[in-house]
N, C-alpha and C positions, 0 to 999 in steps of 0.2 A: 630364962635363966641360962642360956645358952647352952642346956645338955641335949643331946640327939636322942631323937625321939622312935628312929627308924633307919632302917639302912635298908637301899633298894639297888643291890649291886647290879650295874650293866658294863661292860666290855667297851671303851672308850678311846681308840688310836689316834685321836685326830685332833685339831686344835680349834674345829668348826663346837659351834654351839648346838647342842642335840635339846630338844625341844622331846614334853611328854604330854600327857594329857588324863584329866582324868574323867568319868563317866557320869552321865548325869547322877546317878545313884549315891558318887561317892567310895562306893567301895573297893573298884579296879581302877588302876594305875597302869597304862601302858608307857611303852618305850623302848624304840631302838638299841639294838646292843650290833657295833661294830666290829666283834670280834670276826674270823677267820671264817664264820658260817654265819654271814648275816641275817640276823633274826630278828621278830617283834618282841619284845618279855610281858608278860602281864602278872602284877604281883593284885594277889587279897588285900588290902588295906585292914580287913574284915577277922581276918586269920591269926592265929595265934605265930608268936614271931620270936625264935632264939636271939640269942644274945650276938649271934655272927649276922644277920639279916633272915631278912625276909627271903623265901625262896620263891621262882616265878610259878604259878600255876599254870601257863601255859607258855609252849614257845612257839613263834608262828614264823616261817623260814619265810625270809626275803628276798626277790632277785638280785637286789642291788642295796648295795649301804644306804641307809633310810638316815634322815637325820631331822626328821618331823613326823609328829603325827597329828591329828587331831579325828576325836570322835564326835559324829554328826550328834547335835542334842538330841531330839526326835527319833529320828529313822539309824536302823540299824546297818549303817552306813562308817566307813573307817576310811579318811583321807592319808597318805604315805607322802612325804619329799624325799625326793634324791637327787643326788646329783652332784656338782663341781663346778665350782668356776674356772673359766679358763682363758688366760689372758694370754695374746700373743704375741712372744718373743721379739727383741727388736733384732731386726733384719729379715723376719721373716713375713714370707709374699703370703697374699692372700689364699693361693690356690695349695701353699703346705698348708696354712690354720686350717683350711676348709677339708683336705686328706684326713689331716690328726682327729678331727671335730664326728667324721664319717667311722674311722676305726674305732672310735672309744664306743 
């Protein structure tokens, strides 16, 4: 009927696709949040839920902007991506891409 059913706010900068996942159980929902202190979010599915969203039960700090996740079925195991593509400049020689590639 096209009404929303939930709201599971995460912090969003970028115009890359952010991928979540949810647990075998059903009732956790993870997911990268790119705000300014990159972190995992994990919301209750399970939980009672106000009218502005769900709030996360747990935050789990990340080294770097994650923009996947995926939880193992089985084994208590949690895969993270990151990263950027990086395509190089016309004019520029292999041995700058390879400096810029070493700094980031």
């Amino acid at each position: 009927t096209g009404d929303v059913l939930l709201r599971l706010p995460r912090a969003v900068t970028t115009n890359q696709r952010i991928l979540f996942d949810l647990d075998h159980s059903g009732r956790f929902v993870i997911t990268p949040s790119l705000s300014s202190d990159p972190s995992l979010l994990v919301y209750d599915l399970w939980a009672q839920v106000g009218e502005a969203g769900a709030e996360p039960v747990a935050r789990v700090p990340c080294p770097a902007l994650a923009n996947g996740v995926q939880i193992h079925p089985t084994l208590p195991l949690l895969a993270v991506s990151t990263g950027a593509r990086r395509f190089p400049l016309p004019g520029e020689d292999e041995d700058d891409a390879a400096a810029a590639a070493a700094a980031a």
